[in-house]
Every structure is written in C-alpha cells, then in structure tokens.
DSSP file (Angstrom, degrees, kcal/mol; ACC not computed):
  #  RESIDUE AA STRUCTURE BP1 BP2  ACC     N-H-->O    O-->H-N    N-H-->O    O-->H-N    TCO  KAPPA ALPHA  PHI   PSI    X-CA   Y-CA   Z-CA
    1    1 A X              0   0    0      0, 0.0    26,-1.7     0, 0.0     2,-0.3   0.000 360.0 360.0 360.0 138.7    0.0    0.0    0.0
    2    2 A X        -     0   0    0     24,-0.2     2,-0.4    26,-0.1    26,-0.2  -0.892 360.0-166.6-120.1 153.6    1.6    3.4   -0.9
    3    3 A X        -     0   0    0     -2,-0.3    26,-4.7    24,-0.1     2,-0.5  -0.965   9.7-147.0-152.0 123.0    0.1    6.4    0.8
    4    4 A X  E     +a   29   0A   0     -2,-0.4    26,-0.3    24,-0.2     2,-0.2  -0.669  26.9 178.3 -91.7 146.8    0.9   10.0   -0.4
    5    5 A X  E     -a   30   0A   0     24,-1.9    26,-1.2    -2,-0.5     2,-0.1  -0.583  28.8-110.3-128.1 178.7    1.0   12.4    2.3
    6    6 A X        -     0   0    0     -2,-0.2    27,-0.1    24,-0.1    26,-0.1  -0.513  46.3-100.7 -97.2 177.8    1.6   16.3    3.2
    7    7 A X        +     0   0    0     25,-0.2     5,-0.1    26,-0.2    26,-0.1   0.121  66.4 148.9-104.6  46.8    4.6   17.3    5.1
    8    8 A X    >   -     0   0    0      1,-0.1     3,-1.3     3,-0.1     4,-0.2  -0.438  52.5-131.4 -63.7 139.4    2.8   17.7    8.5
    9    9 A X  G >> S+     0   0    0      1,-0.2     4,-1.3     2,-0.2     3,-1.1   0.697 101.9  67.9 -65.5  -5.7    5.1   16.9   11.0
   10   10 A X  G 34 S+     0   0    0      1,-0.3     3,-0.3     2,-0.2    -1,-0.2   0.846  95.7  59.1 -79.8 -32.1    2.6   14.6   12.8
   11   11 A X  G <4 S+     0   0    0     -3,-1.3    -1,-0.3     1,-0.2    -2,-0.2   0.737 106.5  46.4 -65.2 -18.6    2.9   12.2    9.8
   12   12 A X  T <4 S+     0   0    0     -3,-1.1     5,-0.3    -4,-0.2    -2,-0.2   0.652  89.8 138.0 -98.3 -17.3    6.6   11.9   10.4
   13   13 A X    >X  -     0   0    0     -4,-1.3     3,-2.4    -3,-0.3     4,-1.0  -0.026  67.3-114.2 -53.6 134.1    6.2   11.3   14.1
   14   14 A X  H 3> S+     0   0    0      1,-0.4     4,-0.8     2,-0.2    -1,-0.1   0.545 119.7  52.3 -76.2 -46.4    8.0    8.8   16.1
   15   15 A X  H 3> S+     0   0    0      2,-0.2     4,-1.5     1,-0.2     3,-0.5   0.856 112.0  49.3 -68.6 -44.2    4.8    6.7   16.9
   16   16 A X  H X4 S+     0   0    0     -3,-2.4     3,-0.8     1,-0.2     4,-0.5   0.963 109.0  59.2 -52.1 -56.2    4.1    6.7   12.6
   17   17 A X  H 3X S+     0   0    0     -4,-1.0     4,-0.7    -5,-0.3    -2,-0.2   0.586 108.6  39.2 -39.9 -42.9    7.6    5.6   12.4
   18   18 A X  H 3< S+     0   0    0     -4,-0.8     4,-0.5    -3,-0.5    -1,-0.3   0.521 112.7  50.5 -61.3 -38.7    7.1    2.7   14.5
   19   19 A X  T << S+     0   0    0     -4,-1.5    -2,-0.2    -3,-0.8    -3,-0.2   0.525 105.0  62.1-101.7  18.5    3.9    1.5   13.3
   20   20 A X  T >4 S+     0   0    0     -4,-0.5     3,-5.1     1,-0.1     6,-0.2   0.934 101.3  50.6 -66.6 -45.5    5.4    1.8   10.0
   21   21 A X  T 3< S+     0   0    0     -4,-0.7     3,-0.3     1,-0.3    -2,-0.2   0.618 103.0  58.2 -58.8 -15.8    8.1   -1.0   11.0
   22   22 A X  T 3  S+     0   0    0     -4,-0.5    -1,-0.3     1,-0.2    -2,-0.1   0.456 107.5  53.6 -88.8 -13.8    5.4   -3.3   12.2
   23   23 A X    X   +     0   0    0     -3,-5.1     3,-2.4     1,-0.1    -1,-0.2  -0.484  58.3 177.2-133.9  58.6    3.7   -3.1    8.0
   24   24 A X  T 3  S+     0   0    0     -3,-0.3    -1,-0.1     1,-0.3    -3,-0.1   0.679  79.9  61.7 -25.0 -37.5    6.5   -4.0    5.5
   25   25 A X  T 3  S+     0   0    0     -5,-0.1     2,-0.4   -23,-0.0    -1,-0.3   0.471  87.6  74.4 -80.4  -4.6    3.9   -3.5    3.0
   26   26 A X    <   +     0   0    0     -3,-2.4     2,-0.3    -6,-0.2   -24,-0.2  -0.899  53.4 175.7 -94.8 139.7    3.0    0.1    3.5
   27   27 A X        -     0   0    0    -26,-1.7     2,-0.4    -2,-0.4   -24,-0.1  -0.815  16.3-149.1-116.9 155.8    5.4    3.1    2.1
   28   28 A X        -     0   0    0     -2,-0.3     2,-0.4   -26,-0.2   -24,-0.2  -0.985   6.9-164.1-125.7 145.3    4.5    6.7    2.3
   29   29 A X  E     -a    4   0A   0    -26,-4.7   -24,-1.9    -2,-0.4     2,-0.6  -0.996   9.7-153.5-125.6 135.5    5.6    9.1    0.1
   30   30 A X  E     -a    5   0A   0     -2,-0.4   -24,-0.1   -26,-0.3   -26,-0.1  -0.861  11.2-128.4-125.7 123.0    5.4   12.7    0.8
   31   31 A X        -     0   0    0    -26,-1.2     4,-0.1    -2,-0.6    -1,-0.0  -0.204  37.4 -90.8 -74.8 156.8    5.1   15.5   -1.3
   32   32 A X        -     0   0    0      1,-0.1   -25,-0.2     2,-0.1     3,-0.1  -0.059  43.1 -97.1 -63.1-174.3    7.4   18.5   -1.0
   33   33 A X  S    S+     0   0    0      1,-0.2     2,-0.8   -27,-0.1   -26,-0.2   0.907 112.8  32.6 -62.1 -53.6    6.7   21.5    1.1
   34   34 A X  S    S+     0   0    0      1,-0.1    -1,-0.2     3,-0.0     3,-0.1  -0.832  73.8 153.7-117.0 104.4    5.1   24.2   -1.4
   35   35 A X    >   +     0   0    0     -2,-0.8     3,-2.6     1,-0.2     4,-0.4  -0.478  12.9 172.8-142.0  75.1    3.1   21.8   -3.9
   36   36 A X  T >  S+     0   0    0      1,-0.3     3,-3.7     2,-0.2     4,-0.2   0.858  76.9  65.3 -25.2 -88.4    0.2   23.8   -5.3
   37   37 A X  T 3> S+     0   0    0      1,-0.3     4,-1.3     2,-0.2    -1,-0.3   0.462  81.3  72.3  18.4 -62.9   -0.5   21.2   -7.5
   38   38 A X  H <> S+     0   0    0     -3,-2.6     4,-2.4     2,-0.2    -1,-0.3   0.775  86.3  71.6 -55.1 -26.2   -1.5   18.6   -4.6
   39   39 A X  H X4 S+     0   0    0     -3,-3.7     3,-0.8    -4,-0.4    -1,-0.2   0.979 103.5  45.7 -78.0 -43.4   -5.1   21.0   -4.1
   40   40 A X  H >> S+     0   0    0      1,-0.3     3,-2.2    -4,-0.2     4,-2.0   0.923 106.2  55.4   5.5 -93.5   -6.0   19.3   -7.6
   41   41 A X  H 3X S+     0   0    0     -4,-1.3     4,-1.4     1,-0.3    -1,-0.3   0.781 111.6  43.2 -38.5 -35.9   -5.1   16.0   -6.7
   42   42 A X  H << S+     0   0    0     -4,-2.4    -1,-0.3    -3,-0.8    -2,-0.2   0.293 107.0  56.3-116.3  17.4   -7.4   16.0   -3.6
   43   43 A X  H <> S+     0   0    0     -3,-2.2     4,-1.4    -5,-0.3    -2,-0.2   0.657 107.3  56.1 -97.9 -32.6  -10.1   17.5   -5.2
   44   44 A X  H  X S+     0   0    0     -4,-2.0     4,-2.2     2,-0.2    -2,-0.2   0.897 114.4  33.8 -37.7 -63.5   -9.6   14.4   -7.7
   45   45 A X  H  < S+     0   0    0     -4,-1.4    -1,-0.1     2,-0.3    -3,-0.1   0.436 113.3  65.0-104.3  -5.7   -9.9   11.6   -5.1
   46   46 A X  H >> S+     0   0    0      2,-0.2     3,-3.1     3,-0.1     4,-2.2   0.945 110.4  40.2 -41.3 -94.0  -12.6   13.9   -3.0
   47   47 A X  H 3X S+     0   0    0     -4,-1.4     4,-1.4     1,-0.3    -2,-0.3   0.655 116.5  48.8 -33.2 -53.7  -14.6   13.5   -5.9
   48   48 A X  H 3X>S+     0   0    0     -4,-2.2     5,-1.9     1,-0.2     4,-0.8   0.769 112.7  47.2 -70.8 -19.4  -13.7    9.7   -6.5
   49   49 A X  I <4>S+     0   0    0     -3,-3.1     5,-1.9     1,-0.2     3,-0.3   0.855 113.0  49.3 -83.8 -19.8  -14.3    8.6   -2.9
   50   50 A X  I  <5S+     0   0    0     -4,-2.2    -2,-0.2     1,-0.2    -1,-0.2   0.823 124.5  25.9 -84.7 -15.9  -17.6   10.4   -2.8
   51   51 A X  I  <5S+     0   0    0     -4,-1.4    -1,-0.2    -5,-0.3    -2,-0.1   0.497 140.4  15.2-121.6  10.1  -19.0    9.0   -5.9
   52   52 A X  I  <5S+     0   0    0     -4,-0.8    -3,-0.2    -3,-0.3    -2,-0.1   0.558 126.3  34.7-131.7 -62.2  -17.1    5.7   -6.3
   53   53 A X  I   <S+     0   0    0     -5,-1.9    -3,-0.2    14,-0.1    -4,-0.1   1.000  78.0 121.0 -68.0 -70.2  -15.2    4.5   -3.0
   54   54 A X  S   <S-     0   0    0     -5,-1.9     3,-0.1     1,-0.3    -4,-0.0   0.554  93.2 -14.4 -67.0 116.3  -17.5    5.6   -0.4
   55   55 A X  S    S+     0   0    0      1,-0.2    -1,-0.3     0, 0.0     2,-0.2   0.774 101.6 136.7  92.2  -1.1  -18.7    2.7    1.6
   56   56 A X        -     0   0    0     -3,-0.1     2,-0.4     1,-0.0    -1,-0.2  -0.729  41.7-157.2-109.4 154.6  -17.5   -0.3   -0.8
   57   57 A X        -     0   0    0     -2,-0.2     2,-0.2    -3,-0.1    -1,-0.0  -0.977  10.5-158.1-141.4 147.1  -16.1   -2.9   -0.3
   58   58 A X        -     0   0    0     -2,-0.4     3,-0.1     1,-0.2     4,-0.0  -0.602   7.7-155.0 -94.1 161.7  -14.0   -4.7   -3.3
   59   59 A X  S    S+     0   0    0      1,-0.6     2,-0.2    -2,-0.2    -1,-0.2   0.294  79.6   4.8-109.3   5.0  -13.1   -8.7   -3.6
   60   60 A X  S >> S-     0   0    0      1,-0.1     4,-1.8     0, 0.0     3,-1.1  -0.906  80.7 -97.7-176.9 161.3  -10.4   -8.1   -5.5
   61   61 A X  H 3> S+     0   0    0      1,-0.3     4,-0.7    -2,-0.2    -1,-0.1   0.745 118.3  57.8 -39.1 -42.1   -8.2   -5.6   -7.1
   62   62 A X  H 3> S+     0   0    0      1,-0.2     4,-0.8     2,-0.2    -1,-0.3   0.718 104.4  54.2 -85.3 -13.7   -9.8   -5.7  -10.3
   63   63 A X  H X> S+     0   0    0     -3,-1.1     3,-1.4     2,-0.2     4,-1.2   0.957 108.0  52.8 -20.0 -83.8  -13.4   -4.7   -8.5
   64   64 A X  H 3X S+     0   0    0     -4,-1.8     4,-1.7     1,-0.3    -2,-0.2   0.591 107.1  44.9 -71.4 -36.5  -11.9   -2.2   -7.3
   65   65 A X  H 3X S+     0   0    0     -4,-0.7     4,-1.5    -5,-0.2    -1,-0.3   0.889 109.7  55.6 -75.0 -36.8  -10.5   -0.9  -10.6
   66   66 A X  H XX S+     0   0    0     -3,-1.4     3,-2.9    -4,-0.8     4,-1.4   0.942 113.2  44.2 -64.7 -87.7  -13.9   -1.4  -12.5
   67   67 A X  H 3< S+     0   0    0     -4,-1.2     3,-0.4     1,-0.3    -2,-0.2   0.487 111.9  58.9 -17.5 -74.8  -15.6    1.0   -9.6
   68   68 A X  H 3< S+     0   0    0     -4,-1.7    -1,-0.3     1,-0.3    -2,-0.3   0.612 118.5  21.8  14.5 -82.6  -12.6    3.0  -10.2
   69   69 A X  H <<        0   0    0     -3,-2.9    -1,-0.3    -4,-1.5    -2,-0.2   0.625 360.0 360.0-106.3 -15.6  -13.2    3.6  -13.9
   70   70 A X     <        0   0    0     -4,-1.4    -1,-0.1    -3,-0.4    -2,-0.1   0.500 360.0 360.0  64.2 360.0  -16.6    3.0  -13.6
C-alpha cells in the first residue's frame, strides 16, 4: 500500500515511524513543502471517494479498478 501524504510533522512522528516498521507492505511518500498542485489532486480523489469508494467494499483488485473507472 503506498500512501501519499503532506509534510505535516505529525505524519513523520515517532509513533508513525514505528507502526510503519510493524507493516513492511505500506510506504509513504510525501510531497514537497510548497506543492500547489496537490489541491487538484485532492479535489480528484474527493470527488472519487464520494461518488465511487465511499462505503465499498471490493473482492479483488480488479473490482476495485472497474468502480474505479466506472
């Protein structure tokens, strides 16, 4: 699971850090500091959880993709 973030410091935080090491399968990736761009992007996946995700639950990936492209 990859999870894109901001660079609030609460995301970097010792306790995050830790329950990362417990979930080999998670990364986060964090966008730089001044990224204009990002308000876009989460106006994108607003709009796709509210009219796609919200509430679902997929059996598989490829579920998930169809909702997805719907």
């Amino acid at each position: 699971m990859h999870g894109i973030l901001d660079n609030v410091p609460s995301h970097k935080s010792a306790e995050v850090r830790e329950w990362l090491k417990g979930r080999p399968d998670w990364t986060f990736h964090f966008a730089p500091t001044s990224t204009s761009w990002m308000n876009a992007v989460e106006g994108i996946f607003s709009k796709l959880s509210r009219q796609r995700l919200k509430n679902a639950v997929f059996d598989s990936l490829d579920v998930c993709v169809a909702a997805i492209e719907g």
